[in-house]
C-alpha positions as CSV (number, residue, x, y, z in Angstrom):
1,X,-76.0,41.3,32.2
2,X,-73.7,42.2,29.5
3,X,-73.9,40.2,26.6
4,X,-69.9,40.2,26.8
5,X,-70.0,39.6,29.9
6,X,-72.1,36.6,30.0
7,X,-70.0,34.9,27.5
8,X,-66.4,35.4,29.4
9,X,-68.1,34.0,32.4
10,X,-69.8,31.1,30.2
11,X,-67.0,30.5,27.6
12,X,-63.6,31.9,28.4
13,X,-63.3,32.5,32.0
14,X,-64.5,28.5,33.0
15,X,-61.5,27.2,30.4
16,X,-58.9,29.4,31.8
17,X,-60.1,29.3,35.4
18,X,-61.4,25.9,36.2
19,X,-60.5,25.7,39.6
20,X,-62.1,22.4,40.8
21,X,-62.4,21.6,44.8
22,X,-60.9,24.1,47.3
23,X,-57.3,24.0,48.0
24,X,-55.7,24.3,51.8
25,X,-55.4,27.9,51.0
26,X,-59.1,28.6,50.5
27,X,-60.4,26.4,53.0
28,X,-57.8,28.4,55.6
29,X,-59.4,31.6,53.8
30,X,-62.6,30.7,54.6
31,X,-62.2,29.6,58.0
32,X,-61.1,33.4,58.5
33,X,-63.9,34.8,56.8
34,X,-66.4,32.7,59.0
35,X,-64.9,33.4,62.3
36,X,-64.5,36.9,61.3
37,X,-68.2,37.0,60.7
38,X,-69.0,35.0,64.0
39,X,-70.3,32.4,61.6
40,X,-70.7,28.4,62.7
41,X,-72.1,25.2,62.0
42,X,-75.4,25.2,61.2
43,X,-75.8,29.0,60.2
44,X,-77.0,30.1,56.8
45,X,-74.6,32.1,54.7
46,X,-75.0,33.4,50.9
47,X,-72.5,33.3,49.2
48,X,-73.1,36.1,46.5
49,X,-71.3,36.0,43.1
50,X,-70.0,32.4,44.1
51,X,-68.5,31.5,40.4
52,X,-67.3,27.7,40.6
53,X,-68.3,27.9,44.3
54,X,-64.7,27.4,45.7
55,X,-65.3,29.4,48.5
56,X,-69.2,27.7,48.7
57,X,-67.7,24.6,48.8
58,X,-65.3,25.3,51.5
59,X,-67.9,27.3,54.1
60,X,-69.7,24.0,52.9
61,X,-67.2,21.7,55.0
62,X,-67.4,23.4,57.7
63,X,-71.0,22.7,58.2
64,X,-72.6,26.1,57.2
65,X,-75.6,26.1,55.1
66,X,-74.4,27.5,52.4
67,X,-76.0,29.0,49.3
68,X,-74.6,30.1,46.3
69,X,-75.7,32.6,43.8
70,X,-74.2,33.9,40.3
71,X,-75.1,35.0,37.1
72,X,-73.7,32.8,35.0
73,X,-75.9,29.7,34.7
74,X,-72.6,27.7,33.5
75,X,-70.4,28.3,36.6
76,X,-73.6,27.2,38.9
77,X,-73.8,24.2,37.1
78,X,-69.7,23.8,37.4
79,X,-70.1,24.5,41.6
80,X,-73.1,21.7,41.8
81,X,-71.3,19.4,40.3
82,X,-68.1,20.1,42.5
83,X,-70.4,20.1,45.6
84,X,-72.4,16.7,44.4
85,X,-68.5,14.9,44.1
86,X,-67.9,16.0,47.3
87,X,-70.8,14.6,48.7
88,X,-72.5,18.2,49.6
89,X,-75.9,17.7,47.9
């Protein structure tokens, strides 16, 4: 990754963007998303280029088995946290 790159994601972008649990809006989002892809409880999903893991978090509480990937080590460590708060780990 871009050396820039990895430093917005790392630095700038979790300051300006920390977006903590999923809102009503995301979790309706993601309800979509998983009916749309025939997706239930139970099922495995990857959720690729996760960030904070708002939307990992949300296919979470559904009962999905959910994994998220992303390249910044910092905004993995943000979405474990959320998900260990919320009782998902």
């Amino acid at each position: 990754m871009n050396k820039w790159i990895k430093r917005y994601y790392d630095e700038a972008y979790i300051r300006r963007w920390s977006l903590g649990p999923p809102d009503k809006r995301v979790q309706k989002n993601a309800a979509f998303i998983l009916k749309l892809l025939r997706i239930g409880q139970a099922d495995n999903l990857l959720d690729v280029a996760c960030g904070q893991g708002r939307y990992t978090l949300a296919f979470a509480k559904t009962g999905v088995n959910v994994t998220g990937l992303d390249a910044s080590d910092v905004l993995l460590s943000e979405a474990k946290s959320l998900a260990q708060k919320r009782g998902y780990l």
